[in-house]
C-alpha positions as CSV (number, residue, x, y, z in Angstrom):
1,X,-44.7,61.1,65.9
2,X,-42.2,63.7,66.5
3,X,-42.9,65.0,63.0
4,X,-46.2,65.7,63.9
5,X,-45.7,67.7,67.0
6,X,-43.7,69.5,65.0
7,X,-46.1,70.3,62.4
8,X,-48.7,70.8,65.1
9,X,-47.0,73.4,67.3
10,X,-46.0,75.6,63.8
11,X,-49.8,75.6,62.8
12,X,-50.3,77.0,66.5
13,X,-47.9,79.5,66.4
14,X,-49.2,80.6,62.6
15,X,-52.8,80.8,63.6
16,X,-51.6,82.8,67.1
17,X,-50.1,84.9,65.3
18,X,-52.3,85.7,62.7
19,X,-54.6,86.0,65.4
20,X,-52.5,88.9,67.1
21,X,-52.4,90.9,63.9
22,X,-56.2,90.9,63.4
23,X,-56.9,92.2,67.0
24,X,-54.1,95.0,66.2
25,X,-55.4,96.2,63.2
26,X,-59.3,96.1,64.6
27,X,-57.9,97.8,67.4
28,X,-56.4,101.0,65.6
29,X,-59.1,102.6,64.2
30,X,-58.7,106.4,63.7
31,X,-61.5,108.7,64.9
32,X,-64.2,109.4,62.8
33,X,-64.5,113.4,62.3
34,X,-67.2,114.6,64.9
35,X,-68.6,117.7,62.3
36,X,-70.9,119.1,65.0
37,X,-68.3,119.1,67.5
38,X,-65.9,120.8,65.1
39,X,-68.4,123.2,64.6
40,X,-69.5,123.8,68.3
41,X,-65.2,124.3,68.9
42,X,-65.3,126.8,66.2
43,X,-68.0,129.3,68.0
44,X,-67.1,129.0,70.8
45,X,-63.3,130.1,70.0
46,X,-64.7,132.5,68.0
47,X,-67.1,133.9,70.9
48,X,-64.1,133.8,73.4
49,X,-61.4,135.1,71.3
50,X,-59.1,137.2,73.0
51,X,-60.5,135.1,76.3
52,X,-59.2,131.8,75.4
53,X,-58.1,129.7,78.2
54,X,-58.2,126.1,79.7
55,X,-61.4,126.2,80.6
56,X,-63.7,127.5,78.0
57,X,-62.9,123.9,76.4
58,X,-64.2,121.8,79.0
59,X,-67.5,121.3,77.5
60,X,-66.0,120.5,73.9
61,X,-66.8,117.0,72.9
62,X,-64.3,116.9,69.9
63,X,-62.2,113.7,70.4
64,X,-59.4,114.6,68.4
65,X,-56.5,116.7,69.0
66,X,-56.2,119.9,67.9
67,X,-54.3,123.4,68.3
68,X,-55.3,127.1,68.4
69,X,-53.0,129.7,66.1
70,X,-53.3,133.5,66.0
71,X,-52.5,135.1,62.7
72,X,-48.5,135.1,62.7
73,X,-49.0,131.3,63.8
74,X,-48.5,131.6,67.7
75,X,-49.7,129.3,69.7
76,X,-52.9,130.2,71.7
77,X,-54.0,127.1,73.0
78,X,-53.6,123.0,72.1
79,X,-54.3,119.9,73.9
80,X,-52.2,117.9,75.5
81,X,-51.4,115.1,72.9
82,X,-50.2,117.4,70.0
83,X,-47.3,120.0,69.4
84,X,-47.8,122.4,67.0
85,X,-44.7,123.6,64.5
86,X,-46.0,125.1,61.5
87,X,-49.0,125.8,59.0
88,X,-47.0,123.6,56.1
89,X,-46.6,121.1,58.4
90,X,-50.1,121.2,59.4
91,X,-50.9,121.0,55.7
92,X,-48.6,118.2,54.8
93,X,-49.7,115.9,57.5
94,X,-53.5,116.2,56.1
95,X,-54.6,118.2,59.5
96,X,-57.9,119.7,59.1
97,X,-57.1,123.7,59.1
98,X,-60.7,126.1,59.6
99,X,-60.2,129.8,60.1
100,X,-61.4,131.6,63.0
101,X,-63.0,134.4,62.0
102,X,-63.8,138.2,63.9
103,X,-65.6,140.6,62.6
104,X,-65.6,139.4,59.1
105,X,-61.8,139.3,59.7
106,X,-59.8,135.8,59.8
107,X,-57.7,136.1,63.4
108,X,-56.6,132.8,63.7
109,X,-57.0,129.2,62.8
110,X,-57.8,125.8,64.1
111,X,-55.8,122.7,63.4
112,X,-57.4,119.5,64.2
113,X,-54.8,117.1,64.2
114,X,-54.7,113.9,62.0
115,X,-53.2,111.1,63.6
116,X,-53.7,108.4,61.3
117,X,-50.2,108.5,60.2
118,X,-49.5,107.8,63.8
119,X,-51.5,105.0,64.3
120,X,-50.3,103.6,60.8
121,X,-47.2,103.5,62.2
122,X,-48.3,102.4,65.8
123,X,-49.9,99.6,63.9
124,X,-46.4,99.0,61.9
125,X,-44.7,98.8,65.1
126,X,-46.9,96.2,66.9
127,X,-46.9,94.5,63.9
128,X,-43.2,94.1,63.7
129,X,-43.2,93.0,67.1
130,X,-45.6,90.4,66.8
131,X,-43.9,89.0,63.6
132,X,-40.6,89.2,64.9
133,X,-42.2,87.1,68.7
134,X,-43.6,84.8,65.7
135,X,-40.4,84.2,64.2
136,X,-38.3,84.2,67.4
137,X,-40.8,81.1,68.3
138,X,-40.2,79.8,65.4
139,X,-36.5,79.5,65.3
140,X,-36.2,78.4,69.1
141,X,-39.1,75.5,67.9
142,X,-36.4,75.0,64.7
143,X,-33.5,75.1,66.9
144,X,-34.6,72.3,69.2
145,X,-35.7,70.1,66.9
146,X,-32.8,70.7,64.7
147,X,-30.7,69.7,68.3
148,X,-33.1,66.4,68.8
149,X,-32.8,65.6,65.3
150,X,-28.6,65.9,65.1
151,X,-28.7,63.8,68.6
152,X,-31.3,61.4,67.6
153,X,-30.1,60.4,63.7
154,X,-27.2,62.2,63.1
155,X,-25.2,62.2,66.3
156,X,-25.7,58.2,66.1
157,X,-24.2,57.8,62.2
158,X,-21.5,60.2,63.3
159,X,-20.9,57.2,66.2
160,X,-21.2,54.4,63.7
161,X,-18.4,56.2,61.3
162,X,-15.8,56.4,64.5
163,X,-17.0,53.4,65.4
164,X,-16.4,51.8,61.3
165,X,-12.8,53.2,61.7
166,X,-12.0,51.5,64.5
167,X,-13.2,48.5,63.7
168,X,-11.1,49.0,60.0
169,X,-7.9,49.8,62.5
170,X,-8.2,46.3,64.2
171,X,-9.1,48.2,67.3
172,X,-12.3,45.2,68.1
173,X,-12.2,46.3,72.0
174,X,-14.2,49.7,71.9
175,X,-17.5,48.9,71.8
176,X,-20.6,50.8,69.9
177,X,-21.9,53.1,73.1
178,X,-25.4,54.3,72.3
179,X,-27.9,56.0,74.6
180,X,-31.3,54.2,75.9
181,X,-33.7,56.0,73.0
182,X,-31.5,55.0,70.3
183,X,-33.4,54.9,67.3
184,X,-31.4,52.5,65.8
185,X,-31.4,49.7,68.3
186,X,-31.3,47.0,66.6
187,X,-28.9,48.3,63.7
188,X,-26.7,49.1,65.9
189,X,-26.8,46.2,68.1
190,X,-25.9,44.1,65.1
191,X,-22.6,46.3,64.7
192,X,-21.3,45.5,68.3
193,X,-22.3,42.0,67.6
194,X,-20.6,42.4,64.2
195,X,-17.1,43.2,66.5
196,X,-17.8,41.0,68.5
197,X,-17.8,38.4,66.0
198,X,-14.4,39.8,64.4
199,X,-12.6,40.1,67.3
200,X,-13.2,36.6,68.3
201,X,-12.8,35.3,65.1
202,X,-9.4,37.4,65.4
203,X,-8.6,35.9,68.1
204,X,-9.1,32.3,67.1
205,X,-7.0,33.2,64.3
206,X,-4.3,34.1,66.2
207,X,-4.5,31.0,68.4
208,X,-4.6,28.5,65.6
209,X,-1.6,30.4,63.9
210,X,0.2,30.2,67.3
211,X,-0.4,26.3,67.9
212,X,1.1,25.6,64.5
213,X,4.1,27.8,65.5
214,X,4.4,26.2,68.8
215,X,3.7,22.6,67.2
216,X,6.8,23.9,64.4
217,X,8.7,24.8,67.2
218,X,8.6,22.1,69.5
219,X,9.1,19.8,66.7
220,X,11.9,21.1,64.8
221,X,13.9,21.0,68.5
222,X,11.9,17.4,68.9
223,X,14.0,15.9,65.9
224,X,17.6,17.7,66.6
225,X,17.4,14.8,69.6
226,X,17.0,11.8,67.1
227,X,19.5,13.6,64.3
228,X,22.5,13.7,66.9
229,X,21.9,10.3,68.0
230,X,21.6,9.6,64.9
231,X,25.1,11.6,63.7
232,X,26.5,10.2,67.2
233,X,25.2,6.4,65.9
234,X,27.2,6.9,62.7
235,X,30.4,8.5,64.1
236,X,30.6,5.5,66.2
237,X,30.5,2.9,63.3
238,X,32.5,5.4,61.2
239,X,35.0,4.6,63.9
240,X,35.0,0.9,63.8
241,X,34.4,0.5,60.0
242,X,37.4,-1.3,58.1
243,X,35.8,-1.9,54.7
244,X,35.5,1.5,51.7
245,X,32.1,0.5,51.4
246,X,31.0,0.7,55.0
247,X,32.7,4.0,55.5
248,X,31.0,5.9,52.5
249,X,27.8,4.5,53.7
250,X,28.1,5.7,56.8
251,X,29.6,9.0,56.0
252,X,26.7,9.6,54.0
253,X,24.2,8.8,56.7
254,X,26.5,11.0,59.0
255,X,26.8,14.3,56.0
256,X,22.7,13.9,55.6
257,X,22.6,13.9,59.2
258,X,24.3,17.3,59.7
259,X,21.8,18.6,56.7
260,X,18.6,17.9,58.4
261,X,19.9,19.2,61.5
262,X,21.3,22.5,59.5
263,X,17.9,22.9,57.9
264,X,15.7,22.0,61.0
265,X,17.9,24.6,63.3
266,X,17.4,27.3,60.7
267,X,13.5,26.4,60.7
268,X,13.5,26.2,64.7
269,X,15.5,29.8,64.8
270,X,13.0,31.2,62.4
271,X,9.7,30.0,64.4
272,X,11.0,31.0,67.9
273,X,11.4,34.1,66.5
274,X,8.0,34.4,65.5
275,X,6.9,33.0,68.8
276,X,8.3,34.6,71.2
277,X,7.5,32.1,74.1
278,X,6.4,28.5,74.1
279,X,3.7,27.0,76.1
280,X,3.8,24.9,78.9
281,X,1.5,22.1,80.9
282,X,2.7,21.9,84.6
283,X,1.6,18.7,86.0
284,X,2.7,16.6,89.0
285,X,5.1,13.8,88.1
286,X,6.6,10.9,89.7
287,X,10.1,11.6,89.7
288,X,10.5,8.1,87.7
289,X,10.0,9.7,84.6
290,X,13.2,11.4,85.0
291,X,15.3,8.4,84.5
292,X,13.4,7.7,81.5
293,X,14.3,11.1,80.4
294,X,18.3,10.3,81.3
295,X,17.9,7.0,79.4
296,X,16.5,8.2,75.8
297,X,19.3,10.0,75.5
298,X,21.9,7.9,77.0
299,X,24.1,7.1,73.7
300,X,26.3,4.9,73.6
301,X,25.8,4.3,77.7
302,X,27.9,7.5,78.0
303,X,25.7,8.7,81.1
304,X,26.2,7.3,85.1
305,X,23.7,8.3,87.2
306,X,22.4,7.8,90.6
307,X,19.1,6.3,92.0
308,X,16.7,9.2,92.0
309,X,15.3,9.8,94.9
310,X,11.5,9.1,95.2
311,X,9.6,11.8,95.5
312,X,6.4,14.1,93.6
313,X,7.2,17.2,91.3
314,X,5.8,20.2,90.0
315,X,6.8,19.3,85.4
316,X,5.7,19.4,81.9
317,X,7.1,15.6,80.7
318,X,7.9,16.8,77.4
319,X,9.5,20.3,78.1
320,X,12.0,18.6,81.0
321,X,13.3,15.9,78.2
322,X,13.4,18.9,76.0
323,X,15.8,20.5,79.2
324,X,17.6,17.3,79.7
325,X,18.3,16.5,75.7
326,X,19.9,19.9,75.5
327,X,22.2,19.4,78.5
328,X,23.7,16.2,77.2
329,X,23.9,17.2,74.1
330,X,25.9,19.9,75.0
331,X,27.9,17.8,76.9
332,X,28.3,15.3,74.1
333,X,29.2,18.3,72.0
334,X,31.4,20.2,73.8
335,X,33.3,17.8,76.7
336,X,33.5,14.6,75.0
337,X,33.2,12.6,78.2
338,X,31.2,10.3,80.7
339,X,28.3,12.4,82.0
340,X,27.5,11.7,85.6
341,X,23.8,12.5,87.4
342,X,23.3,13.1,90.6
343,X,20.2,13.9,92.4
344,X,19.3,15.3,95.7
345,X,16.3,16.8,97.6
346,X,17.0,20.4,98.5
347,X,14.8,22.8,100.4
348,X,11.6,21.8,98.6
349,X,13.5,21.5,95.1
350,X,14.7,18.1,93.3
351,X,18.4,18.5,92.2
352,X,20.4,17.3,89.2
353,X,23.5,17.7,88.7
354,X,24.9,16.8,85.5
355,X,28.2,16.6,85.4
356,X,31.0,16.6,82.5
357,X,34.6,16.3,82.5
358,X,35.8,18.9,79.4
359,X,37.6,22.1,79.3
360,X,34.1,24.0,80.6
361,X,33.7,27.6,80.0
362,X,35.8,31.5,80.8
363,X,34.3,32.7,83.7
364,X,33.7,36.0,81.9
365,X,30.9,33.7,79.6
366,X,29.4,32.2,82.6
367,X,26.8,34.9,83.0
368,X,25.7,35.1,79.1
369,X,25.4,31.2,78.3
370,X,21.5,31.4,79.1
371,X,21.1,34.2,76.6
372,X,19.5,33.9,73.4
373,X,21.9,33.0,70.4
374,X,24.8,33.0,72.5
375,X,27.1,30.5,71.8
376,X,31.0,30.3,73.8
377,X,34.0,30.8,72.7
378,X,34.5,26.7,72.0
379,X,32.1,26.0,69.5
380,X,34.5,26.6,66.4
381,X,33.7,23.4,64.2
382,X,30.5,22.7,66.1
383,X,27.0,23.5,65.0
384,X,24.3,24.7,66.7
385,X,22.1,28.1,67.4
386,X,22.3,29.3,71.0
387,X,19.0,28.6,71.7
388,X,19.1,25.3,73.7
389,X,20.4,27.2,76.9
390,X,18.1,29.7,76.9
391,X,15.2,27.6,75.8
392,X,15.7,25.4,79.0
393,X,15.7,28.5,81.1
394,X,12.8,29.3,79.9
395,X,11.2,25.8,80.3
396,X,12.5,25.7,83.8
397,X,11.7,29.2,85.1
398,X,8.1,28.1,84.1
399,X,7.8,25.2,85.8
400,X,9.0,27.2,89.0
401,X,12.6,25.5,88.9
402,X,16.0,26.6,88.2
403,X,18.6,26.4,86.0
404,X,22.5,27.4,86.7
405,X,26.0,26.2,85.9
406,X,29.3,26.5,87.3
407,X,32.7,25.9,86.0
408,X,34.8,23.0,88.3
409,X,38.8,22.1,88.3
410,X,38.2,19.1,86.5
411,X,35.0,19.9,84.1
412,X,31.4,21.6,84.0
413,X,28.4,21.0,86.1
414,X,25.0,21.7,85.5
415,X,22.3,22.0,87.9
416,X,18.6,21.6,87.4
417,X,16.4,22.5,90.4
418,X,12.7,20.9,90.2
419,X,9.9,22.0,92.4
420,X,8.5,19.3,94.4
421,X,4.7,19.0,94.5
C-alpha cells in the first residue's frame, strides 16, 4: 500500500511538471514582425527628422522595441525596454537595421530589436526553476520514504541484531522493544517468546544443577556423622580387643573409616565451594525433636543432658542435627570428655549449652573459629576441613538463632540459641 502512494504521488509530480513546462513554452512566444507598422515608424521618422521626440511616436503601433541612431550612431530616440550599444551588436543579435533616409541621403537608422534571445533564455530560466521545484519534490518525497522505510524494515532488523547479541551474551532479561505498527509482529513476538523460553529454560538449569549440589553437599556432611561413629565404634573395640585377629579386623574397618571420611570431606569442600550457600526449610518444631537429635549421636553414652524444656520453635529438623552432629563431634574430637546439655528459655530464644571438659581454645582464636576453613591451633593429628563451624553458623543465623562459644576454667562451652515460635 505504501508502495503505491509512492508511485502515485511521483506520476503527479511528473505530469505537474510537465504540465508547467508546456504552459511556459506556449507562453513565450516572440512577436511576429508587424511590416506595416515598421513601415508607418519609418515615415514618419523620416517626415520628423531633425523633430524627433516622445511624442511623435505615440501613434506607432509597432510592438517591438526599437532604437533611433543618427549617422555616427548617437542615440536619437529608443523605447524604454532596450539600450542601444552599437551597430555590430545590433547586427550580431539579428536586430532588424532599415536606414532612414533624407533627401536621397541615409541620416540615420532604425534598429528594431530582436528579443528572442531573451525570451529563449527567459524560457531557460523558468524552465530550470520548474525542474529544479520538480526535483526538490522529488527528493523530499525520496527522503521521507527513504526515513519510513529505514524506521519501518530496517530500523527493526537493526533491533533484532542487538537484540541476537544479547541473547548470544546470556543477557535473556532485555526484552525485544518494538513500536505499535511494527511490521514484523508476529516475527518478532516469536523472538521475545524465543528468550523467554531460554531464559527459563536457563533458569531451570541452574536450579536442577543447584539441587544436585545441595543434595552432594548435604550428603557428603550427612555421612561424616555415621563414619565417626563408625571410626569411634571401632576405636572402642580396638581398645578392648585381646586376640591378633580381632585387632587387624578392626583396624581395618577403623583405616577404611578415615578413607571415606578423607574422600567424602574433599568432595563436601569441593561442592560448598561451588555452592556458595545451602538451603534451608524453617518449620515449627516441638522441642522433642531435639533430644532425638542429642541421642543419634550420643556414642558410647558419652553425652548428659537435661530435660528440655517444653516449648515450640522456629527449625529445619535436618539442618539442627546437622548443627548438633558437628558440635559433638568436635567435642569427641578435640576434648575427649563427657559432654553435658543444658537447656534454658531465654528472652524468646531456646538455649543449649553444650559443654566439654578439654583444653578449649587461645582466646586470640575465639573470634575466627566460625570462619570458613579455619581450623585451631589443636587439630595436629586430627582430620577435618573447617567447615563444620562455619556451616552451623550459617544454619543457625538462618533459622534466626545464634551460635557462640566461650572458653571456661575447666573446658569449652557452646551455646546454641533457637527461636521460639
Amino acid at each position: 500500500m505504501k508502495i503505491k502512494w509512492l508511485i502515485i504521488m511521483i506520476v503527479v509530480v511528473f505530469a505537474v511538471g510537465i504540465t508547467c513546462s508546456t504552459i511556459i513554452i506556449n507562453n513565450k512566444n516572440t512577436e511576429e514582425v508587424d511590416l506595416i507598422a515598421i513601415n508607418d515608424l519609418v515615415k514618419t521618422v523620416e517626415k520628423n527628422w531633425g523633430q524627433i521626440q516622445e511624442e511623435t511616436f505615440h501613434s506607432s503601433s509597432i510592438l517591438q522595441p526599437y532604437s533611433i541612431i543618427d549617422a555616427s550612431e548617437n542615440v536619437i530616440y529608443q523605447t524604454l525596454d532596450t539600450s542601444f550599444h552599437h551597430i555590430y551588436d545590433a547586427i550580431k543579435n539579428r536586430d532588424i537595421v532599415i536606414d532612414v533616409k533624407k533627401d536621397n541621403e541615409i541620416v540615420g537608422k532604425i534598429i528594431i530589436h530582436n528579443n528572442e534571445q531573451e525570451i529563449v533564455e527567459q524560457m531557460k530560466s523558468e524552465l530550470v526553476k520548474s525542474i529544479c521545484v520538480i526535483f526538490t519534490l522529488l527528493m523530499i518525497i525520496s527522503i521521507l520514504y527513504i526515513t519510513y522505510i529505514y524506521r519501518a524494515l530496517l530500523k527493526p532488523f537493526q533491533q533484532l541484531q542487538a537484540f541476537a547479541a544479547n541473547v548470544a551474551r546470556g543477557h535473556f532479561d532485555i526484552p525485544l522493544n518494538m513500536g505499535k505498527n511494527n511490521y514484523f509482529g508476529a516475527f518478532t513476538e516469536s523472538f521475545d517468546l524465543l528468550r523467554e523460553e531460554l531464559d527459563a529454560a536457563r533458569q531451570r538449569e541452574y536450579e536442577s544443577n543447584r539441587s544436585k549440589k545441595e543434595l552432594v553437599a548435604t550428603l557428603s556432611h550427612d555421612i561424616k556423622t555415621p563414619v565417626a561413629s563408625i571410626k569411634a565404634v571401632s576405636e572402642l573395640m580396638l581398645m578392648q580387643a585381646k586376640e591378633d585377629k580381632v585387632i587387624k579386623q578392626v583396624q581395618t574397618i577403623s583405616s577404611k573409616a578415615e578413607q571415606i571420611n578423607l574422600l567424602v570431606t574433599d568432595m563436601f569442600h569441593a561442592t560448598l565451594e561451588e555452592l556458595q550457600q545451602l538451603k534451608l526449610t524453617v518449620t515449627e518444631q516441638s522441642s522433642e525433636i531435639l533430644v532425638e537429635m542429642i541421642e543419634n549421636v550420643n556414642y558410647d553414652h558419652q553425652i548428659v543432658y537435661d530435660a528440655i524444656p517444653p516449648c515450640i520453635i522456629l527449625t529445619d529438623p535436618l539442618r539442627m542435627q546437622q548443627v548438633i552432629d558437628n558440635i559433638i563431634s568436635n567435642s569427641y574430637k578435640y576434648a575427649g570428655t563427657k559432654v553435658i546439655v543444658k537447656s534454658q528459655i531465654n528472652n524468646g530464644y531456646l538455649e543449649l549449652h553444650m559443654i566439654d571438659f578439654g583444653c578449649g581454645i587461645s582466646e586470640e582464636e575465639l573470634p575466627l573459629l566460625f570462619n570458613k576453613y579455619y581450623r585451631g591451633k589443636n587439630v595436629e593429628g586430627k582430620n577435618g576441613s573447617g567447615l563444620g563451624l562455619y556451616i552451623s553458623k550459617y544454619f543457625m543465623e538462618n533459622m534466626q538463632g545464634h551460635i557462640h562459644c566461650y572458653n571456661r576454667q575447666d573446658g569449652f562451652t557452646v551455646v546454641l540459641k533457637i527461636k521460639l515460635a
